[in-house]
N, C-alpha and C positions, 0 to 999 in steps of 0.2 A: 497520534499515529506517526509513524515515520516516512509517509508517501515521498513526500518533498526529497527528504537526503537519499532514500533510497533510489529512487528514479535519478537525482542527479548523481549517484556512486559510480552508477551503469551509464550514464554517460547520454541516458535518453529524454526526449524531451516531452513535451506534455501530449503534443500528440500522437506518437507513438504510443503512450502509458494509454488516452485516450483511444484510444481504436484497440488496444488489447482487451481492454474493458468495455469497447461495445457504446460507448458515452461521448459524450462531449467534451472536449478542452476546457469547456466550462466548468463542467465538472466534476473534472481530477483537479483544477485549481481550485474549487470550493472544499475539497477533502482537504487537499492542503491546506488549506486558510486555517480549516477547522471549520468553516461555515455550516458544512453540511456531511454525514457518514455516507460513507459507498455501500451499499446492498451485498448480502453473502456472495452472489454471483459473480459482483466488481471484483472483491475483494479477495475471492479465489483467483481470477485471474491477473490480478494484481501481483499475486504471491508466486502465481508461475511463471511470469514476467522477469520478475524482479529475483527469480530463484531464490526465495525462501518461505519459511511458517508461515502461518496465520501469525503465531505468537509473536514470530518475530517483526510483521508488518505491522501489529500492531505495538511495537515494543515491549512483547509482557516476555518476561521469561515462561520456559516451558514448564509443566508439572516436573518437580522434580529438581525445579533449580533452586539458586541461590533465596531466592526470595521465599522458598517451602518451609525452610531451614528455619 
C-alpha cells in the first residue's frame, strides 16, 4: 500500500491520518510498516483524506488501465 508516501505527499502527519481513520497513530504506522491491513472503513476514509481511489491507496491500477492490457 502506499499509506506512508501518500500521507507524506499531503504534507500530514500520522496523527491527523490517525483521527481521520478513527485509530491510533499506532495503527496507521502498522499499515505503513506493513505489519498490519487497515479495515474497509479505515481505508475509505483514508482515500478521502488523502483525495484519491481505493485503487490508488492501494497502488493497483484501476480496471481498465495499463495493467488490463
Amino acid at each position: 500500500m502506499r499509506l506512508k508516501e501518500l500521507r507524506e505527499m499531503r504534507g500530514l502527519t500520522l496523527s491527523q491520518a490517525a483521527q481521520a481513520a478513527h485509530v491510533t497513530k499506532a495503527a496507521v504506522c502498522m499499515w505503513e510498516s506493513g505489519a498490519r491491513q487497515p479495515g474497509l472503513a479505515s481505508l475509505l476514509a483514508l482515500a478521502d483524506l488523502y483525495g484519491v481511489s481505493l485503487d490508488a491507496l492501494c497502488g493497483r491500477n484501476p480496471p481498465g488501465g495499463s495493467m488490463d492490457q
